[in-house]
C-alpha atoms as an extended CHARMM CRD file, in Angstrom:
* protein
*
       253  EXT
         1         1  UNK       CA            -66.1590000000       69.4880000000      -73.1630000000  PROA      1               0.0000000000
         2         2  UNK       CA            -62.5700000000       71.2660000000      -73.5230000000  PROA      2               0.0000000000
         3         3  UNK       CA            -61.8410000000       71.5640000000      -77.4090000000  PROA      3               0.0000000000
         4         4  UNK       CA            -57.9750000000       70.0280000000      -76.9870000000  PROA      4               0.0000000000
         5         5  UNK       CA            -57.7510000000       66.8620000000      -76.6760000000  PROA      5               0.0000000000
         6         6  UNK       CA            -55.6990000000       65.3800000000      -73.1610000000  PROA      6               0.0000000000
         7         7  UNK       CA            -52.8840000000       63.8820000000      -74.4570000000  PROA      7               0.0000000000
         8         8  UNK       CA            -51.9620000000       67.4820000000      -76.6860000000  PROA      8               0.0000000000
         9         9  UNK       CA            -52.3180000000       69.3230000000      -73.2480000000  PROA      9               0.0000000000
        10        10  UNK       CA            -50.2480000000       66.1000000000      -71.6650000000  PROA      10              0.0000000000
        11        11  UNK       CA            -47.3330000000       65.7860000000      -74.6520000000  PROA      11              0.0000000000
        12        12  UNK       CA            -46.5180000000       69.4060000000      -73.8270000000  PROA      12              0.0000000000
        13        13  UNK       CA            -46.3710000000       69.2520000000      -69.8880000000  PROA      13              0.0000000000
        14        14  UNK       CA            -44.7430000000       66.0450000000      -70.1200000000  PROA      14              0.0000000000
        15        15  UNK       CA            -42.1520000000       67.2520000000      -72.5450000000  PROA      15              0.0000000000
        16        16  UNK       CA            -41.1910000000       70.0870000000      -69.7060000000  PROA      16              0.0000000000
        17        17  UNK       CA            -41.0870000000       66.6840000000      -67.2310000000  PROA      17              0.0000000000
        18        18  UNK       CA            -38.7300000000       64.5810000000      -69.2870000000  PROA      18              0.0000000000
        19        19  UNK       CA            -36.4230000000       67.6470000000      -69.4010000000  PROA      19              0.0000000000
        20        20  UNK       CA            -36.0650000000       68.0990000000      -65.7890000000  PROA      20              0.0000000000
        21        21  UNK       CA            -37.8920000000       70.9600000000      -65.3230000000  PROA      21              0.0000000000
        22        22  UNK       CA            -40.7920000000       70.1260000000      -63.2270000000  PROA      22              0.0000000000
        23        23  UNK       CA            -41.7860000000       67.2020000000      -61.1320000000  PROA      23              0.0000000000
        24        24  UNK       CA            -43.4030000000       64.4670000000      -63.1290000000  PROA      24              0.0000000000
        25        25  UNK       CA            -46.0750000000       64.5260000000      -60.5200000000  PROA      25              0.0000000000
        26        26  UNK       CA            -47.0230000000       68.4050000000      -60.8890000000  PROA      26              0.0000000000
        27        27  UNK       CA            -46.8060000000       68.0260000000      -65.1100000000  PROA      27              0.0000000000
        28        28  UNK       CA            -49.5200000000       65.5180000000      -64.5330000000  PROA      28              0.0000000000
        29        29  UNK       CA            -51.6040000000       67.7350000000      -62.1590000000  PROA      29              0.0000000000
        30        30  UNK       CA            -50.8530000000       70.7730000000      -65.0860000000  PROA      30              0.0000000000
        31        31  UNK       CA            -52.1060000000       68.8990000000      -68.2230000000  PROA      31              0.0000000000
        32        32  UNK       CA            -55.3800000000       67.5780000000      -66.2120000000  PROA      32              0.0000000000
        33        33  UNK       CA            -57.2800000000       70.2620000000      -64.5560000000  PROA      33              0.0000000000
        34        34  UNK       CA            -60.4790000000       69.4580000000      -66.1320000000  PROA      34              0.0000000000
        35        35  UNK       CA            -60.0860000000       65.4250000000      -64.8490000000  PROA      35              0.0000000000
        36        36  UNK       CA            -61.6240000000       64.5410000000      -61.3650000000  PROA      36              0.0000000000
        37        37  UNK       CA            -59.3450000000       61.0130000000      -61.1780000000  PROA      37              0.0000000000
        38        38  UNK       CA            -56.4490000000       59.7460000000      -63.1070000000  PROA      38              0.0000000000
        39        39  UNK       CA            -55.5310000000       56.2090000000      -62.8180000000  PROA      39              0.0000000000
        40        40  UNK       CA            -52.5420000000       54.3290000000      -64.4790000000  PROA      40              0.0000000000
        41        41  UNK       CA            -49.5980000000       55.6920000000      -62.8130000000  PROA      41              0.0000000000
        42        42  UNK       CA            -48.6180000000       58.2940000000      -66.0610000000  PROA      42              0.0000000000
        43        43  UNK       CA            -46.1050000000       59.8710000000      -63.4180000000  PROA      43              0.0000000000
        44        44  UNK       CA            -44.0210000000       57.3250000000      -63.1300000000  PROA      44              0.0000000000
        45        45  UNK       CA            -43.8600000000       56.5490000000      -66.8590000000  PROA      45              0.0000000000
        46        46  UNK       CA            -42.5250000000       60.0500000000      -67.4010000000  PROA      46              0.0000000000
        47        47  UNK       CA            -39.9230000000       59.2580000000      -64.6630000000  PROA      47              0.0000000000
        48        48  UNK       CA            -39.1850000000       56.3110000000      -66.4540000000  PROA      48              0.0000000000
        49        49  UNK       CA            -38.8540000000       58.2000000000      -69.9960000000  PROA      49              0.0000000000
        50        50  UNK       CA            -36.7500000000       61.0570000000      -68.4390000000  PROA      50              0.0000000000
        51        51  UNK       CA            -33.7070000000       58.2800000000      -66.7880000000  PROA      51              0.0000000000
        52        52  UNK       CA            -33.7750000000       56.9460000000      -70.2690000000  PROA      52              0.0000000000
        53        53  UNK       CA            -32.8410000000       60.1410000000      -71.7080000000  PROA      53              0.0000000000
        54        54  UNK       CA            -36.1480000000       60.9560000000      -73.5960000000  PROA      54              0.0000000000
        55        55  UNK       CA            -36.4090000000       64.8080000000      -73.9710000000  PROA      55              0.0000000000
        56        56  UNK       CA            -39.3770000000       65.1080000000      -76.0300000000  PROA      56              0.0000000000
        57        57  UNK       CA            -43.0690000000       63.1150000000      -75.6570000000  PROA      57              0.0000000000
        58        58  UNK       CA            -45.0990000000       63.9450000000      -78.7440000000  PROA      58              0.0000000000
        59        59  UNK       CA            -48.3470000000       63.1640000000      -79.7500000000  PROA      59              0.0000000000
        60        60  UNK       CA            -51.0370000000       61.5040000000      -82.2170000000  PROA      60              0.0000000000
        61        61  UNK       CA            -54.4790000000       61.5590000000      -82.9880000000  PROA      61              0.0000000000
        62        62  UNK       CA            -55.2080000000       58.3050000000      -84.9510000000  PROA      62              0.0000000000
        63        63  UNK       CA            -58.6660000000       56.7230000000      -85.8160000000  PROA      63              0.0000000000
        64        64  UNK       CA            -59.6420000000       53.5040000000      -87.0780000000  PROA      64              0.0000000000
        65        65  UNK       CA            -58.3950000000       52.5780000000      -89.7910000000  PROA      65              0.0000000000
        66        66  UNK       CA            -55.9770000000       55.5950000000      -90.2620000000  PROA      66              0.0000000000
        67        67  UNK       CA            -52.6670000000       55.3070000000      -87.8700000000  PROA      67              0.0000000000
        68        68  UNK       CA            -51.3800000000       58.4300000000      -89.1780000000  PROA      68              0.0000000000
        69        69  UNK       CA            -48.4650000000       59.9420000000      -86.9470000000  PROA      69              0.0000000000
        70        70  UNK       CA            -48.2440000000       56.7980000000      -84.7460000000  PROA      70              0.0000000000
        71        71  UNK       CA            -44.9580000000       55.0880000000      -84.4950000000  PROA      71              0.0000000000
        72        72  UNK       CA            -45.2700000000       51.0120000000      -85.0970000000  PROA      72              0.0000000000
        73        73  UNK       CA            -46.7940000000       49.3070000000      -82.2480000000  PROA      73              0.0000000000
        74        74  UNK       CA            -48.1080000000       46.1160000000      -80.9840000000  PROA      74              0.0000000000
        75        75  UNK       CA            -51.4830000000       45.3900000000      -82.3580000000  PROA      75              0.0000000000
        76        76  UNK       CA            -52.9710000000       45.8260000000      -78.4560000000  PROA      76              0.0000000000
        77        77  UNK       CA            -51.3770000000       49.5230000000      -78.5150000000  PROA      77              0.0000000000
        78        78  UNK       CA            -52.4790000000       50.6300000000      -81.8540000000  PROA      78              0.0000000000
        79        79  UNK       CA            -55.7840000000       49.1750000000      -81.5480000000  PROA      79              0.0000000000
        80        80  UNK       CA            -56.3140000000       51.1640000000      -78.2260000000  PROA      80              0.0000000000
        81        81  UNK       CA            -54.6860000000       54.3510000000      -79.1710000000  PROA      81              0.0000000000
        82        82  UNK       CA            -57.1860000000       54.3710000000      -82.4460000000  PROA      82              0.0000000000
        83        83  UNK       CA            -60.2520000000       53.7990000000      -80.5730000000  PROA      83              0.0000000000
        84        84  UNK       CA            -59.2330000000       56.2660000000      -77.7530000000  PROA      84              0.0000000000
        85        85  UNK       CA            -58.5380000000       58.7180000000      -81.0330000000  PROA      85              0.0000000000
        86        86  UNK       CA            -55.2370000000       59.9570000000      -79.1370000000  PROA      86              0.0000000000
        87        87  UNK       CA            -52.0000000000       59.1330000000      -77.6630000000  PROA      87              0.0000000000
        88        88  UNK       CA            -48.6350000000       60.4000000000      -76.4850000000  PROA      88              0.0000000000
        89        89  UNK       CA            -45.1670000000       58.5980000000      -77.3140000000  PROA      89              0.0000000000
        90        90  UNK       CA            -41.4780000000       58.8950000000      -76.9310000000  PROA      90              0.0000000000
        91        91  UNK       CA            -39.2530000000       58.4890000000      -80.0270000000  PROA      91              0.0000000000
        92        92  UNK       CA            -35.8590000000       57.3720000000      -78.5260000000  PROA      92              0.0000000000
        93        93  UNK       CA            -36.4820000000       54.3360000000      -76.6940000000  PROA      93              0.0000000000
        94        94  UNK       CA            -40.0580000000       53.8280000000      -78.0320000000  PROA      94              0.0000000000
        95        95  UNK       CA            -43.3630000000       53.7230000000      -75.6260000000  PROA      95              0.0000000000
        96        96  UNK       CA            -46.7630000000       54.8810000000      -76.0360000000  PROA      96              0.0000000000
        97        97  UNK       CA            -49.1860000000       56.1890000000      -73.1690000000  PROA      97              0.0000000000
        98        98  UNK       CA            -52.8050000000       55.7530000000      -74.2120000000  PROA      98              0.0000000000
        99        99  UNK       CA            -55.7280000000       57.5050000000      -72.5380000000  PROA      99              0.0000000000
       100       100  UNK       CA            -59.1510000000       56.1820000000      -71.7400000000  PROA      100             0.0000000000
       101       101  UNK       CA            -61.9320000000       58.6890000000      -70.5780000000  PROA      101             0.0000000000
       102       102  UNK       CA            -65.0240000000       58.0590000000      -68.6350000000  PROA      102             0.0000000000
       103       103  UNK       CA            -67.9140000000       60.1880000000      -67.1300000000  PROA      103             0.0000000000
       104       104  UNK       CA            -69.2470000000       59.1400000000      -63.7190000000  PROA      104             0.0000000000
       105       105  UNK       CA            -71.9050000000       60.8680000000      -61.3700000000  PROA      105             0.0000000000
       106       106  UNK       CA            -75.7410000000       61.9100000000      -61.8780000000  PROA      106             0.0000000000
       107       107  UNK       CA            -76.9810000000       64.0930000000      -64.2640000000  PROA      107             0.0000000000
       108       108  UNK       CA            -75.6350000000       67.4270000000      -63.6440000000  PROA      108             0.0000000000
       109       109  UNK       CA            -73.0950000000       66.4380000000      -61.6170000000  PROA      109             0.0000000000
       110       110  UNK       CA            -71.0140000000       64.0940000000      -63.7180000000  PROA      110             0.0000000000
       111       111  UNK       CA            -67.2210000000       63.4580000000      -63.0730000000  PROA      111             0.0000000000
       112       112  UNK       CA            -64.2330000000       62.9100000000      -65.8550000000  PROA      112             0.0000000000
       113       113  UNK       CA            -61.8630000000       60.3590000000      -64.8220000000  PROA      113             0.0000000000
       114       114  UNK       CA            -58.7010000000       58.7390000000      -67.3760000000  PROA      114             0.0000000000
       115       115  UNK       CA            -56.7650000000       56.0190000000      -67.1730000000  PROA      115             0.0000000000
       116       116  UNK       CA            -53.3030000000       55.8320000000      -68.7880000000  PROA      116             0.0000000000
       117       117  UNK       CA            -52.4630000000       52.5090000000      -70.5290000000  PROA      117             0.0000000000
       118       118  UNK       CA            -48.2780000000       51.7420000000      -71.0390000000  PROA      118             0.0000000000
       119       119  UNK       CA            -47.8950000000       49.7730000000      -74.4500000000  PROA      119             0.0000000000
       120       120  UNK       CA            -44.6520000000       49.2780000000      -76.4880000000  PROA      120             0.0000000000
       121       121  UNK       CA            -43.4180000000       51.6210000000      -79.2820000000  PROA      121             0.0000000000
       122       122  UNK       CA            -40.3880000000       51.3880000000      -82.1930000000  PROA      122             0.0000000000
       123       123  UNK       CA            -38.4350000000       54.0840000000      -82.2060000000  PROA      123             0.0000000000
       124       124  UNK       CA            -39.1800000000       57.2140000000      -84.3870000000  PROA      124             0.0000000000
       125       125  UNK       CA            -36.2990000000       58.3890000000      -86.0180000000  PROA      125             0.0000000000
       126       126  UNK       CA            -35.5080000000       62.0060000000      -85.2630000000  PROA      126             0.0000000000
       127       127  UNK       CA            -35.5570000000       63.3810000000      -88.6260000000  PROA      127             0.0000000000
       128       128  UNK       CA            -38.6000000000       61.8230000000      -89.5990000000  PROA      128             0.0000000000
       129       129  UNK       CA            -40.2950000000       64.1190000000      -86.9080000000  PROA      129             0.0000000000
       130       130  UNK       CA            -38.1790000000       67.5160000000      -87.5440000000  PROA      130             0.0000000000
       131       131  UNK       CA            -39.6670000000       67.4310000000      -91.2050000000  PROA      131             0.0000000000
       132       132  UNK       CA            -43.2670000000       68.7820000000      -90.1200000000  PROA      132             0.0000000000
       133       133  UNK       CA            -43.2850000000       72.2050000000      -91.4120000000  PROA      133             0.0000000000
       134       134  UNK       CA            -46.1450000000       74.4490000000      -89.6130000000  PROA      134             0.0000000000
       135       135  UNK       CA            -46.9020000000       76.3520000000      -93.2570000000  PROA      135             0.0000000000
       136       136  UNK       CA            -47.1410000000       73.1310000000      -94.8570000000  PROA      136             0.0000000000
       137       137  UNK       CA            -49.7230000000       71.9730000000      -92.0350000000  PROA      137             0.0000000000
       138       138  UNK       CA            -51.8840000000       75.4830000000      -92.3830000000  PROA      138             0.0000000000
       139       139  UNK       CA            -51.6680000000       75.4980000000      -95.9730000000  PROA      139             0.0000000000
       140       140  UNK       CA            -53.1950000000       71.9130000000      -96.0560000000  PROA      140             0.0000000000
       141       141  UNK       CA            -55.5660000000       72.7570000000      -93.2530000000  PROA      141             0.0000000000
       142       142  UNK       CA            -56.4540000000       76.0540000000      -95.5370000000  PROA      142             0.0000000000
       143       143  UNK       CA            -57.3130000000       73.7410000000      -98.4990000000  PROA      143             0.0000000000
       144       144  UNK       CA            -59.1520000000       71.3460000000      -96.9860000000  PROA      144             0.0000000000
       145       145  UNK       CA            -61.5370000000       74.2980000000      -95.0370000000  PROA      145             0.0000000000
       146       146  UNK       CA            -62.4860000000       75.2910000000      -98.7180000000  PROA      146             0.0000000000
       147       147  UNK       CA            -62.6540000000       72.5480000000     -100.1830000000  PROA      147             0.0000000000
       148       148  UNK       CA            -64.9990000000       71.4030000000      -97.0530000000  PROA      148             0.0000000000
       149       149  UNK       CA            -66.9120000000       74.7120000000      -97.1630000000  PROA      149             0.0000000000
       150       150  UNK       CA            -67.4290000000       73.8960000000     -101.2460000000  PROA      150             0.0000000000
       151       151  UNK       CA            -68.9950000000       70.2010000000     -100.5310000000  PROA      151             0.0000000000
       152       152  UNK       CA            -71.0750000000       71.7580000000      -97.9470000000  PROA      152             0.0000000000
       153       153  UNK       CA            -72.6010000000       74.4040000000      -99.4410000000  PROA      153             0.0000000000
       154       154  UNK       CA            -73.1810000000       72.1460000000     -102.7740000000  PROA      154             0.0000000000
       155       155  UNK       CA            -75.6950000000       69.9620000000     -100.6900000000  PROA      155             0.0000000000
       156       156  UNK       CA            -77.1890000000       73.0100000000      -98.3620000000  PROA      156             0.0000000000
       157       157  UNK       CA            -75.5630000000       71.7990000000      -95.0190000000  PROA      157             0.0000000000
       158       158  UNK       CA            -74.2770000000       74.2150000000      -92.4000000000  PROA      158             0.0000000000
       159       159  UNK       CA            -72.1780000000       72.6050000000      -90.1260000000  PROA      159             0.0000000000
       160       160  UNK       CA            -73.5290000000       74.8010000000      -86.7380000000  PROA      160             0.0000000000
       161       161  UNK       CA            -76.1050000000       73.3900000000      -84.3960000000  PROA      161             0.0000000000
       162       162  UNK       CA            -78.2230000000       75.2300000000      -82.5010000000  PROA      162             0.0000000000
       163       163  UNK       CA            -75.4800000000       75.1800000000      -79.6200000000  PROA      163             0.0000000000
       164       164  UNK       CA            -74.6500000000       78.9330000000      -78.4040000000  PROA      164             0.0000000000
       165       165  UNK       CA            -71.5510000000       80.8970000000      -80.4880000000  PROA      165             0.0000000000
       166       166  UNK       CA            -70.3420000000       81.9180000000      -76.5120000000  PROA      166             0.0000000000
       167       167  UNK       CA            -70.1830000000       78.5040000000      -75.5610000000  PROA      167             0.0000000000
       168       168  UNK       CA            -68.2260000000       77.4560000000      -78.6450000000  PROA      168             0.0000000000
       169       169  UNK       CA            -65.8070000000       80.3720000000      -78.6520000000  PROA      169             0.0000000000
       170       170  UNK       CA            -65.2050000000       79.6410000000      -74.5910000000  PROA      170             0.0000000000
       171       171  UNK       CA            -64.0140000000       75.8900000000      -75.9000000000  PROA      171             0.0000000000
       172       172  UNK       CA            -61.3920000000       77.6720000000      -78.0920000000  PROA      172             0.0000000000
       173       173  UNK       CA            -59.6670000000       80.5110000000      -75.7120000000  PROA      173             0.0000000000
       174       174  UNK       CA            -56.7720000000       79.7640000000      -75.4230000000  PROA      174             0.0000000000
       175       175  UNK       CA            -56.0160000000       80.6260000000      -72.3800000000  PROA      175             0.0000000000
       176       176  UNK       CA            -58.2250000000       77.8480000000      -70.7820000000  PROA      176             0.0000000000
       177       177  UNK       CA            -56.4890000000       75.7030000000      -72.2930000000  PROA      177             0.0000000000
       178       178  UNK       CA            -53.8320000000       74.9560000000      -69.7690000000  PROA      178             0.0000000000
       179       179  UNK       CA            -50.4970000000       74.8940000000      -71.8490000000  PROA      179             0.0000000000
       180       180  UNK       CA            -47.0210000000       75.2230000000      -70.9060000000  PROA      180             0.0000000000
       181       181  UNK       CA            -46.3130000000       79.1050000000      -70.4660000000  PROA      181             0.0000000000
       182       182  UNK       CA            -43.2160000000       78.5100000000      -73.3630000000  PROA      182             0.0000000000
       183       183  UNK       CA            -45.3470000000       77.1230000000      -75.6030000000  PROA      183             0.0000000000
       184       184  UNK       CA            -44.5120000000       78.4520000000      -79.4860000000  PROA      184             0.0000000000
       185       185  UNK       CA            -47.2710000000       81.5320000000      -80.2510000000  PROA      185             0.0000000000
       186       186  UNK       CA            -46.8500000000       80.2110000000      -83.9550000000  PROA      186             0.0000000000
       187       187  UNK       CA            -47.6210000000       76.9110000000      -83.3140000000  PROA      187             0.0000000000
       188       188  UNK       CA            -50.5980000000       77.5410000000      -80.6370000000  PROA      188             0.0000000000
       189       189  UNK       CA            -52.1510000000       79.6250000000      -83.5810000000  PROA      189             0.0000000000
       190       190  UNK       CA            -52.2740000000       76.5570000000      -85.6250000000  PROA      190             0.0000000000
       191       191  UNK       CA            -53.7830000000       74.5620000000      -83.0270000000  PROA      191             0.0000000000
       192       192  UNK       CA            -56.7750000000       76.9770000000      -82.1490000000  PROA      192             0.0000000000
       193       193  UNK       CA            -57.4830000000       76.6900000000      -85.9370000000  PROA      193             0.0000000000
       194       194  UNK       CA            -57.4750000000       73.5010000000      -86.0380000000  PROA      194             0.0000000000
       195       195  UNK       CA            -59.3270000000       72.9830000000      -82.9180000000  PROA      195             0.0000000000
       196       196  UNK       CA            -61.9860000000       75.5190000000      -84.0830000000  PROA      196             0.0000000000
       197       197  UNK       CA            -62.3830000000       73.0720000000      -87.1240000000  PROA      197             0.0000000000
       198       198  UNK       CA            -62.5560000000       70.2060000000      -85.1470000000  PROA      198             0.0000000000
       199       199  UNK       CA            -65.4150000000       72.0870000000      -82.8610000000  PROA      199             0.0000000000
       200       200  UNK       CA            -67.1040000000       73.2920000000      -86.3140000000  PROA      200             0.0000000000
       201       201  UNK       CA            -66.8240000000       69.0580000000      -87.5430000000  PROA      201             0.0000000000
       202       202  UNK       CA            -68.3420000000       67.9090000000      -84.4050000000  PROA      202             0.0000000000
       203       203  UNK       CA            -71.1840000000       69.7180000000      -84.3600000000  PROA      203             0.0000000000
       204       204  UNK       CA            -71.7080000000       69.5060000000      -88.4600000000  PROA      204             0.0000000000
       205       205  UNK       CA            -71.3750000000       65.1740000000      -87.1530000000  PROA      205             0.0000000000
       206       206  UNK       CA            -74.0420000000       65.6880000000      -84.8500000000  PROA      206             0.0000000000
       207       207  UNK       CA            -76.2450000000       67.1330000000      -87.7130000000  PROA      207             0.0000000000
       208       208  UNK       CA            -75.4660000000       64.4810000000      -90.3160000000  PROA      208             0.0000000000
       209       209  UNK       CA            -78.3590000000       62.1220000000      -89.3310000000  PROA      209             0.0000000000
       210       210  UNK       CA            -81.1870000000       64.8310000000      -88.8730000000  PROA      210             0.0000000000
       211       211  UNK       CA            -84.0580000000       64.8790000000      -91.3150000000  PROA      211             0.0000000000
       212       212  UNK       CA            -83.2040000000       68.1130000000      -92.2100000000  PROA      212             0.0000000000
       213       213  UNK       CA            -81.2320000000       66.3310000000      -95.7120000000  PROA      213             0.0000000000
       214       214  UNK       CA            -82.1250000000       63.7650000000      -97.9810000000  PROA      214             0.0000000000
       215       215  UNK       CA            -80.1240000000       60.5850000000      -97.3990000000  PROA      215             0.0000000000
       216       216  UNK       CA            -77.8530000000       61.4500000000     -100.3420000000  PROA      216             0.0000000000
       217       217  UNK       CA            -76.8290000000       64.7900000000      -99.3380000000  PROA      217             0.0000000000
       218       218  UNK       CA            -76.5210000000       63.4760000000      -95.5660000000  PROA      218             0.0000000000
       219       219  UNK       CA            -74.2060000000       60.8000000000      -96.3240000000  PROA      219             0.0000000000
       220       220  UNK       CA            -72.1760000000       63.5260000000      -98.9170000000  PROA      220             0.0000000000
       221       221  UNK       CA            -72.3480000000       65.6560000000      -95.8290000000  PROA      221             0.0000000000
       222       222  UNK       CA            -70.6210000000       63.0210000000      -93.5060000000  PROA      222             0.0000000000
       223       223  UNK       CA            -68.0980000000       62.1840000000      -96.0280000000  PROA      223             0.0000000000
       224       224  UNK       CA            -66.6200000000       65.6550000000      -96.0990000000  PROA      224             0.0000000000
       225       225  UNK       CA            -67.0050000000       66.6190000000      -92.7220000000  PROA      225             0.0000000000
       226       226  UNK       CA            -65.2310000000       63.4820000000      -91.8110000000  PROA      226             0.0000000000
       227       227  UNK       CA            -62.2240000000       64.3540000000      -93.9740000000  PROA      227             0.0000000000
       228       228  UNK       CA            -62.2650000000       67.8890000000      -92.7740000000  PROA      228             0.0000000000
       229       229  UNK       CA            -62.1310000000       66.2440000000      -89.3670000000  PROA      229             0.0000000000
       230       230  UNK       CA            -58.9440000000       64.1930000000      -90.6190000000  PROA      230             0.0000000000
       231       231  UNK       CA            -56.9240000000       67.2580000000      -91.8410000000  PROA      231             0.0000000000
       232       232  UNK       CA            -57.7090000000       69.0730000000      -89.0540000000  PROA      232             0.0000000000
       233       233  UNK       CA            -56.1260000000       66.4850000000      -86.4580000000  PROA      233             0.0000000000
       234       234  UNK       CA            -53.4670000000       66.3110000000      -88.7080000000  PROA      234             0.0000000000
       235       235  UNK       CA            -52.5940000000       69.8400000000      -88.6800000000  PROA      235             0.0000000000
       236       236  UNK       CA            -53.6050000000       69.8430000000      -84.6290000000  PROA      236             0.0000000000
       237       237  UNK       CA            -51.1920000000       66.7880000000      -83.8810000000  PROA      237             0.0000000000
       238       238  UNK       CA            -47.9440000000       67.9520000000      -85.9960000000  PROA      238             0.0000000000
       239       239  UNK       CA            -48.8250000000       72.2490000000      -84.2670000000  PROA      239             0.0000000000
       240       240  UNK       CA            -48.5080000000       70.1890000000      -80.8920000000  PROA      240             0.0000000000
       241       241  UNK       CA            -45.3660000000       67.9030000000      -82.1820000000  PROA      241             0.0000000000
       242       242  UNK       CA            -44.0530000000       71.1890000000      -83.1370000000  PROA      242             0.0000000000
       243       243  UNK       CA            -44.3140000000       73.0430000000      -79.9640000000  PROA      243             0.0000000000
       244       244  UNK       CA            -43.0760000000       70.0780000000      -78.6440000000  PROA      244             0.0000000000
       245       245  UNK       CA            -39.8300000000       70.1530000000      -80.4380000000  PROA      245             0.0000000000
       246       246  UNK       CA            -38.9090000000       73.7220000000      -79.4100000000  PROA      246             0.0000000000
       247       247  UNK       CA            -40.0930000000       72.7020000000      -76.3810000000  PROA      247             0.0000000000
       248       248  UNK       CA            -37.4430000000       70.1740000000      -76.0230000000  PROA      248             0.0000000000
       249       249  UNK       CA            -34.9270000000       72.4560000000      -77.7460000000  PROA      249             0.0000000000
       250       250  UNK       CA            -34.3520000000       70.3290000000      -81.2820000000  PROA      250             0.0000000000
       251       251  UNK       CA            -35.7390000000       73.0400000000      -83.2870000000  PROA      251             0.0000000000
       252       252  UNK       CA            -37.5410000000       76.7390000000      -83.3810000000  PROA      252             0.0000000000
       253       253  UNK       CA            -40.9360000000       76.4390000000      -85.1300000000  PROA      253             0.0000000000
């Protein structure tokens, strides 16, 4: 399972799209080489974003119950792009893409296929987005790793399973991750941090209900992790909105 999440690979790629360098078609080839079958026409939605003068496509990680980074939506659009935990959207005319992913095949031989959902958007305005500042996003991911680490440590959890350290670290190099060659160094620093974190989360997730903790410590356990998790996609999704900005040529990171 690739530690980025599609629709950060897919806001960058399409963001090259909208600008008219490179066929909508091959930016949705580039930002899914781990997917066997994609299904919802996302192509032509780029097309569609590009003739109405969109230059950026950015992206958000919500959950239930926390729509951070989303623009306003219908209730069908935000309620799919929070269980999905991801989407992509254009600020201009408004539009969100929202990706569902599914595993088919045997054991051992299993597929990945997505399917793009088109849902209506407001409008972002443009200074709302050119706010994020990347040391603002690190220092907050910085706190929150300590402060995580503290709450940890207080009830004896480590967050590693017995997963192997190679397998982890080949989730997070970077170049497997199938970016956009222009993509900001800066930013793509951030993201690998936060995607490391996210990686670290996951597995500390997995943990939470073992036997290995009393219920108390567990459920302090899952509590912190889960915020950790929170910051972390924060600091992933505004990296990404970044990169996407210089991408597009509004501003350097």
């Amino acid at each position: 399972m690739p530690a980025l999440p599609l629709s950060v690979r897919f806001a960058l790629w399409a963001t090259v799209a909208v600008r008219g360098e490179m066929d909508p078609d091959d930016a949705v080839v580039a930002a899914h080489p781990d997917v066997d079958d994609i299904t919802g026409e996302p192509a032509g939605r780029l097309e569609l974003w590009r003739d109405f003068g969109e230059s950026a496509v950015l992206v958000a990680l919500p959950r239930p119950g926390d729509l951070t980074g989303m623009p306003r939506a219908e209730l069908a659009g935000s309620g799919a792009a929070a269980t999905s935990g991801e989407c992509v959207f254009v600020p201009g005319v408004g539009g969100l893409l929202v990706p569902t992913l599914t595993t088919f095949g045997p054991e051992g031989d299993e597929g990945t296929s997505v399917d793009w959902a088109a849902y209506d958007s407001e409008p972002v305005p443009r200074h709302r987005l050119e706010s994020l500042s990347l040391r603002e996003l690190d220092h907050e991911l910085a706190e929150a790793v300590r402060d995580g680490s503290a709450a940890l440590e207080a009830v004896d959890g480590r967050p590693w399973s017995a997963q192997p350290r190679e397998q982890t670290e080949r989730r997070l190099e970077t170049r497997t991750w199938g970016v956009p060659r222009a993509t900001s160094t800066r930013a793509l620093r951030l993201m690998l941090m936060s995607a490391r974190v996210g990686v670290i989360v996951d597995e500390g997730l997995r943990l939470a209900a073992t036997p290995s903790l009393d219920i108390h410590s567990s459920g302090r356990r899952e509590v912190g992790l889960r915020s950790l998790q929170t910051v972390a996609d924060r600091a992933l999704a505004g990296a990404t909105n970044l990169a996407v900005m210089e991408l597009a040529d509004w501003r350097p990171v």
